[in-house]
C-alpha positions in Angstrom: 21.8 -18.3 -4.7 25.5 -18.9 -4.9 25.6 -19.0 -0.4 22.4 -21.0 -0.9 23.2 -23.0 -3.4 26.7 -22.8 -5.3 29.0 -23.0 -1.9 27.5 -25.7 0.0 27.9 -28.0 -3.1 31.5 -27.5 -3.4 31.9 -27.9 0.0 30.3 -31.4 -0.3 32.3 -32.1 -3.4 34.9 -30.9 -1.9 34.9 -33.1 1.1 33.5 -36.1 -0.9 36.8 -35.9 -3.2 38.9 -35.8 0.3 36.7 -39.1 1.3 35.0 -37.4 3.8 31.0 -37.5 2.8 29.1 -35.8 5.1 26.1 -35.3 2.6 24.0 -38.1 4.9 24.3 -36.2 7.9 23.2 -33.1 6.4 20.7 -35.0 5.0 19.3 -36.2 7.7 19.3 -32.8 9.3 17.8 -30.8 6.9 15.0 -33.7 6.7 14.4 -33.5 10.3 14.3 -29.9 10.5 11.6 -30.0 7.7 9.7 -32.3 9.7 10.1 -30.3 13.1 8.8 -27.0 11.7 6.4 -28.6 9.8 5.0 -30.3 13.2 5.1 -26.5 14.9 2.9 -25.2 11.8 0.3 -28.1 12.5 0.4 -27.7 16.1 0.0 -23.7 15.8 -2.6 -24.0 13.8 -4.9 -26.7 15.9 -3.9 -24.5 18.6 -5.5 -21.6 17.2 -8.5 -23.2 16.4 -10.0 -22.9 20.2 -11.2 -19.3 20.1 -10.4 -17.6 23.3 -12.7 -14.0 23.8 -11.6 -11.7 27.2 -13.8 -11.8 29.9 -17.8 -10.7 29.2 -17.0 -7.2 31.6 -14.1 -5.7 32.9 -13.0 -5.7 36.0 -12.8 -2.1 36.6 -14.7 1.1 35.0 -13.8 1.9 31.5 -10.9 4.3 31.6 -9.7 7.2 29.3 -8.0 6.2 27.0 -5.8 7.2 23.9 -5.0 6.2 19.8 -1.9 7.5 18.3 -1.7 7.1 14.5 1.6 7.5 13.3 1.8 8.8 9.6 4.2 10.0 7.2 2.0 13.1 5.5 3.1 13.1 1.7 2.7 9.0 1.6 -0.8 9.0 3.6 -2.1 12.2 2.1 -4.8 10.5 0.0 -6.0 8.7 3.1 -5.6 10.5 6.3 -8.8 12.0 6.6 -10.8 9.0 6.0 -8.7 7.1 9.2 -9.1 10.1 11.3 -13.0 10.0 10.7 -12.6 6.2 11.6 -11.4 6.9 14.8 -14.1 9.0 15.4 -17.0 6.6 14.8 -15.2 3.9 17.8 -17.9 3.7 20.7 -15.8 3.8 23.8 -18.2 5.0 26.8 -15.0 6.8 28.5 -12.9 9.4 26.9 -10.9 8.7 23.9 -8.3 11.0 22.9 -7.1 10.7 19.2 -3.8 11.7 18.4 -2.3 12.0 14.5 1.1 12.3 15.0 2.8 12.9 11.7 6.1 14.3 9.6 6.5 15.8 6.6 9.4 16.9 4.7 7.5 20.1 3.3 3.7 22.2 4.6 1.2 20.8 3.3 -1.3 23.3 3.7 -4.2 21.7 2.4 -4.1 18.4 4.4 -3.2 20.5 7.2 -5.8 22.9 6.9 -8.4 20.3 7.3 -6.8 18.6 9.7 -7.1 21.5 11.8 -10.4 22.0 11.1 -11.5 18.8 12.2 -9.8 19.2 15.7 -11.7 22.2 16.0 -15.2 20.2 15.2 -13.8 17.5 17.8 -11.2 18.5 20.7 -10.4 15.5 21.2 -8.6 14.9 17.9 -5.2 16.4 18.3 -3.1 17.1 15.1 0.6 17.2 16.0 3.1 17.5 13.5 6.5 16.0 14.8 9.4 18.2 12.9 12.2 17.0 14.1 10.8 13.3 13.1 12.1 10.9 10.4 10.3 7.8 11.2 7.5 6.0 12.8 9.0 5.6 16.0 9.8 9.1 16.4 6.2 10.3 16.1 4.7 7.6 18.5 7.3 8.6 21.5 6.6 12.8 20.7 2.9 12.0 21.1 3.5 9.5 24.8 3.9 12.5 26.7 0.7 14.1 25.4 -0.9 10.7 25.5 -4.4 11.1 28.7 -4.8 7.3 28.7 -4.9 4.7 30.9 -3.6 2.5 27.9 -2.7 4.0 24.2 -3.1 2.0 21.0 -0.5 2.2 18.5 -1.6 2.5 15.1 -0.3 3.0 11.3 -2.0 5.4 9.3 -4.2 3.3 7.0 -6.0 1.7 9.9 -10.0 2.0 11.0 -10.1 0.2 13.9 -13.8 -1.1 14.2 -16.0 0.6 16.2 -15.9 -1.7 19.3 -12.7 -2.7 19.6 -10.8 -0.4 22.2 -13.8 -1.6 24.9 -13.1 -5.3 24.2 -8.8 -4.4 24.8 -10.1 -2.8 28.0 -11.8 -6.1 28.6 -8.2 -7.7 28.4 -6.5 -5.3 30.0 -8.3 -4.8 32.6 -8.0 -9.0 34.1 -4.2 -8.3 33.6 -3.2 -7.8 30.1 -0.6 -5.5 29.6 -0.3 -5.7 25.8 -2.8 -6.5 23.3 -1.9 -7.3 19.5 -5.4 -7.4 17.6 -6.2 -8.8 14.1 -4.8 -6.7 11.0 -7.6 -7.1 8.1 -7.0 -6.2 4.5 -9.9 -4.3 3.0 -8.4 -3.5 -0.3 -8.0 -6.7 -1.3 -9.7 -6.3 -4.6 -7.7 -3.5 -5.6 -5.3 -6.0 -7.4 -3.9 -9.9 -7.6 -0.6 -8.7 -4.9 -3.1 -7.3 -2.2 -5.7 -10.3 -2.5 -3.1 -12.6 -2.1 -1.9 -10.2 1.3 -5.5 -10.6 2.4 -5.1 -14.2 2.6 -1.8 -14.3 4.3 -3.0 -11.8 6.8 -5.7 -13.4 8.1 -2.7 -16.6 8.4 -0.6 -14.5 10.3 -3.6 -12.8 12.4 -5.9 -15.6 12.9 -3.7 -18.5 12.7 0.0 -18.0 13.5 0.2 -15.2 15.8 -3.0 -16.5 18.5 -1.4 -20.4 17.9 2.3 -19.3 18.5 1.3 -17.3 21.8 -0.6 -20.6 22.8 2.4 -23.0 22.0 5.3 -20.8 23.4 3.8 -18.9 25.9 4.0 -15.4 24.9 2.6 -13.1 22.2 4.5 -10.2 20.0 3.0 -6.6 19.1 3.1 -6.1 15.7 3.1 -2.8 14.9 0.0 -1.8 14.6 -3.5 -2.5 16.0 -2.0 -3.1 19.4 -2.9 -1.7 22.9 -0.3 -0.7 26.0 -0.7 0.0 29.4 0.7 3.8 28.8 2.9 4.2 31.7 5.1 0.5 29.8 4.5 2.1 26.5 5.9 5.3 28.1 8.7 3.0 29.6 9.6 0.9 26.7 9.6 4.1 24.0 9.9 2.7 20.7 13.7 2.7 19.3 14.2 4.6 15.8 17.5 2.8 15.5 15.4 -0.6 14.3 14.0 -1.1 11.0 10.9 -3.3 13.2 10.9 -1.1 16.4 7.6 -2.7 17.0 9.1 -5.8 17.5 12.2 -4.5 19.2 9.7 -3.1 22.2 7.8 -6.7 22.2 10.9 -8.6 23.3 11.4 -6.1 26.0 8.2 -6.4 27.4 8.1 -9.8 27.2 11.9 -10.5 28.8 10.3 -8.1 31.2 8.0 -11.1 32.3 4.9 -8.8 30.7 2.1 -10.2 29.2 1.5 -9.5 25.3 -2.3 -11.4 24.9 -3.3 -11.9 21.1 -6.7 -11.5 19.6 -8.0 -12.4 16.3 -11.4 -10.8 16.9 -9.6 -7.4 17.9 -10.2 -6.3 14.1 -8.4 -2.9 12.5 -9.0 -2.5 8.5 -5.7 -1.9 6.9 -4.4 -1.3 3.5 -1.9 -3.9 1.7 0.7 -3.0 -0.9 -1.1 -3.2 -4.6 2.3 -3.9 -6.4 5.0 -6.1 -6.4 7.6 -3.4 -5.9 5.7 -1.7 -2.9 5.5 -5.1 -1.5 8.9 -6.2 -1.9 10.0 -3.3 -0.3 8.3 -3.7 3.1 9.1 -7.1 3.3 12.7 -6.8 2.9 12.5 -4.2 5.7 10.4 -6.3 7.7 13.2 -9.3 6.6 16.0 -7.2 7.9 14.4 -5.4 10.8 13.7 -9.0 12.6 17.0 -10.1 11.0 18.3 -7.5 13.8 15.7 -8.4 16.3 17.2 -11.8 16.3 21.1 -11.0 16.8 19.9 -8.6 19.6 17.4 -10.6 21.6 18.4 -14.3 21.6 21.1 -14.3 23.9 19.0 -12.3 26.4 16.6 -14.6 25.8 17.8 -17.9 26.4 19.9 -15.8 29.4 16.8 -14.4 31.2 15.5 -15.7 34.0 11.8 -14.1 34.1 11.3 -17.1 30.9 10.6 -20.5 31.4 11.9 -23.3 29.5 8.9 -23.5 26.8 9.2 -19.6 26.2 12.9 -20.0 25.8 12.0 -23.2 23.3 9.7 -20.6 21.9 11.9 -17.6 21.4 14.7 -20.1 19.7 11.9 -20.8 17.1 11.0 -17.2 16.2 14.3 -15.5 16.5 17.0 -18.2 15.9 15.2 -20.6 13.4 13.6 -18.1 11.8 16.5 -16.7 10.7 18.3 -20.3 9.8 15.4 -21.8 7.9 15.7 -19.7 4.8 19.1 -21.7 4.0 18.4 -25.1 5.8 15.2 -25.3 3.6 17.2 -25.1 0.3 19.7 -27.6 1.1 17.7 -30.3 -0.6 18.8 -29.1 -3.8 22.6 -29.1 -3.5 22.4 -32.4 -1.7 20.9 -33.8 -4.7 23.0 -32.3 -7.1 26.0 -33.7 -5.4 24.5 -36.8 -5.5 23.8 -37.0 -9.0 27.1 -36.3 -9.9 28.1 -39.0 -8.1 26.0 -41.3 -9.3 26.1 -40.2 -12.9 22.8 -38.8 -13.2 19.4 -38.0 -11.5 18.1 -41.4 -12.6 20.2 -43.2 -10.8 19.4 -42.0 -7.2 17.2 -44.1 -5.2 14.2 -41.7 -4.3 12.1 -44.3 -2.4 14.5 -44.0 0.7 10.9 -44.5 3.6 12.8 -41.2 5.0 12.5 -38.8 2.5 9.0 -40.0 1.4 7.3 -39.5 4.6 9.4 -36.6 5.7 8.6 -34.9 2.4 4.5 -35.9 2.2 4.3 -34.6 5.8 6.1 -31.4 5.0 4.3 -30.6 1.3 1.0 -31.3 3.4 1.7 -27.9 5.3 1.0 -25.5 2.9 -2.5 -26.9 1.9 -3.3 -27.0 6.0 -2.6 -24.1 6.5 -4.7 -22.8 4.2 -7.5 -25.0 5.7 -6.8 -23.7 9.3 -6.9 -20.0 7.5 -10.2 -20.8 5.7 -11.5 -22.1 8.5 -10.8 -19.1 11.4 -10.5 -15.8 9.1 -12.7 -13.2 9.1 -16.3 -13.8 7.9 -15.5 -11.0 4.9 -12.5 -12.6 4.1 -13.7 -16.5 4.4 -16.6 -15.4 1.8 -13.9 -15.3 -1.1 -13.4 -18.8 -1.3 -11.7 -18.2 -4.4 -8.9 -16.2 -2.9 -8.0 -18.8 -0.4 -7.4 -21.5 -3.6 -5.3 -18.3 -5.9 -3.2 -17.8 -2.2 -2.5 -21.2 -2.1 -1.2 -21.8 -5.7 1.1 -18.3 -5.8 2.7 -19.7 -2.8 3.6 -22.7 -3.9 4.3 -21.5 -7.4 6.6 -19.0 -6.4 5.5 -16.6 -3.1 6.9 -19.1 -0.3 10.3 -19.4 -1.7 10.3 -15.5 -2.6 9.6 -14.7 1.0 12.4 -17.0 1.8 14.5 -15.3 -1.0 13.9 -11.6 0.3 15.2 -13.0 3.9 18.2 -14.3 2.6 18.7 -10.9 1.3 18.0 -9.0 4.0 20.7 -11.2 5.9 23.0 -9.2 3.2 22.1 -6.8 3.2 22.2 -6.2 6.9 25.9 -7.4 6.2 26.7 -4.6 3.7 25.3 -1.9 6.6 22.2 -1.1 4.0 19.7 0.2 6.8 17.8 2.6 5.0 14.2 2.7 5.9 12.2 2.8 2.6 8.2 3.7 3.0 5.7 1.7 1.6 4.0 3.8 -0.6 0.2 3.8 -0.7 -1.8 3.7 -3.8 -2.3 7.5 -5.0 0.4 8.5 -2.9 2.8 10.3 -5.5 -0.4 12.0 -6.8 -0.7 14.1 -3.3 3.5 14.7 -3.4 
């Protein structure tokens, strides 16, 4: 708040006293800036609403194919066993190959046990336990070599994927797709008020933002989870430990690889979301930092490489740069204001009918309410029957969750300063039971 706030005040009183006032040309940037990412939201969102399904066959026979679930043991101990048995129920008419690839600080005979005992009911579920392994991407690139498909999905360990879904990726992938990033669906949202109101905002990010954003820029990202590879690029890429969002990391090398990452809202996997605060505030600061080092790595490559066209350059500016500035741009209002005040003696004497700031600011407050419509309007049938959640999502984020998610960036940008790059787990409910 002090960077944010505290320091670009005195700089403007600063300058002021020195008769240099630049507080009108910040303001006019700021308000423009608004206005511009407000315009992107709208646009990503009409974009999104023409729904776009892979061809009705594939072009080529159903191949075998493989699932990797990547799980850290003691934290996804109370739910392993129901993904596995998830995995087993998908309808795939060529062979799928199912692959948990976990660590675990400790045995764990019991889990183990019955791990083991369900590979021997279905060979084709292979338990592997990764010792050597301290993170995510770690287990996925010990499983790759193991890995019989002609494409893998990647998936965390809370997922059931449903029971279609890797025939429709085949359906992509076989007309030319090379990655597909599917639809992440919360199905604990009644377990408390911090998971309904994920529910909400994943079905914005899954059914709005990520198909819109592919549309407008001309590229789509993989997201971690629920998302299909051709093997021999997954195989290729690896996924890099060293990255607090290696998911990410390997997107923007596929993509500045002139690949093709296709997103699909009606690709659906059932996740679970955080139930508290704390769990939640700890993945998103991770997820904060980990594109926080996406962005420093990838832009210059970006706007460098020659495989991208000017609209995916336009587009890669957006996510990595801008996404990374707006968290500070969109507080300057305040200190502006402030500074202003004091000049004029108070708040009451600032003129705020200037035609700028009023229509700049009803076109940008009118974002969060469409976006919600655009949400309503294309999330999953389960999800779209709580009407009520879609009204409590929209008044915690203007209360209080849109500026925290802004507030956690700022602090990942900190904290990536201080060298803090600790990945922390998010723990599932019942989790520190099964320790």
């Amino acid at each position: 708040m002090v960077l944010g706030l505290g320091l670009p005040f005195l700089v403007y009183w600063g300058l002021g006293a020195l008769g240099m006032d630049i507080s009108r040309g910040v303001y006019l940037l700021v308000v423009v800036s608004l206005a511009l990412t407000a315009a992107s939201i709208w646009a990503e969102g009409f974009l999104a609403l023409r729904r776009v399904d892979p061809p009705g066959e594939p072009a080529g026979p159903y191949p075998p194919a493989t699932a990797i679930i990547a799980a850290y043991l003691p934290n996804e101990a109370p739910i392993i066993e129901d993904t596995v048995r998830a995995f087993l129920r998908v309808q795939y008419p060529a062979p799928l190959q199912i692959i948990l690839a976990y660590n675990t600080p400790k045995d764990m005979p019991e889990i183990e046990d019955r791990l083991q005992q369900i590979a021997r009911e279905h060979p084709r579920f292979v338990p592997m336990r990764v010792r050597a392994s301290t993170s995510k991407a770690q287990n996925v690139n010990a499983a790759l070599p193991y890995a019989t498909g002609e494409f893998t999905a990647v998936f965390d360990a809370d997922h059931q994927p449903d029971a279609d879904s890797f025939r429709r990726a085949w359906r992509w992938m076989s007309h030319g797709a090379d990655v597909i990033q599917g639809h992440c669906f919360i199905r604990n949202g009644d377990a408390s008020w911090v998971a309904r109101m994920v529910a909400v905002e994943f079905e914005q990010i899954y059914a709005v933002s990520h198909p819109g954003r592919a549309r407008l820029h001309g590229f789509g990202i993989f997201g971690g989870s629920n998302g299909y590879w051709r093997t021999p690029l997954l195989r290729e890429l690896r996924m890099h430990g060293f990255m607090l969002t290696e998911d990410i990391d390997s997107s923007m090398r596929a993509v500045l690889r002139g690949r093709r990452i296709v997103s699909d809202p009606y690709l659906v996997s059932r996740e679970l979301a955080p139930e508290t605060m704390q769990a939640l505030a700890r993945q998103r600061l991770r997820w904060a930092q980990g594109w926080f080092q996406i962005s420093m790595k990838w832009i210059l490559p970006a706007l460098r490489s020659r495989r991208l066209s000017l609209r995916q350059k336009l587009g890669m500016m957006q996510l990595l740069a801008w996404r990374e500035v707006y968290p500070w741009v969109s507080m300057q209002i305040v200190p502006l204001i402030a500074y202003w005040a004091v000049q004029a003696g108070s708040l009451s004497r600032i003129d705020w009918f200037v035609p700028l700031f009023v229509v700049t600011s009803l076109f940008t407050l009118t974002t969060g309410p469409g976006q919600i419509w655009f949400t309503w309007k294309l999330a999953d049938a389960q999800i779209r029957k709580r009407g009520r959640w879609f009204g409590f999502y929209l008044l915690t984020s203007t209360l209080f969750y849109a500026g925290l998610k802004n507030a956690w960036n700022r602090i990942a940008h900190l904290k990536e300063a201080l060298g803090e790059t600790t990945w922390v787990v998010t723990t599932r409910a019942g989790a520190k039971k099964a320790k």
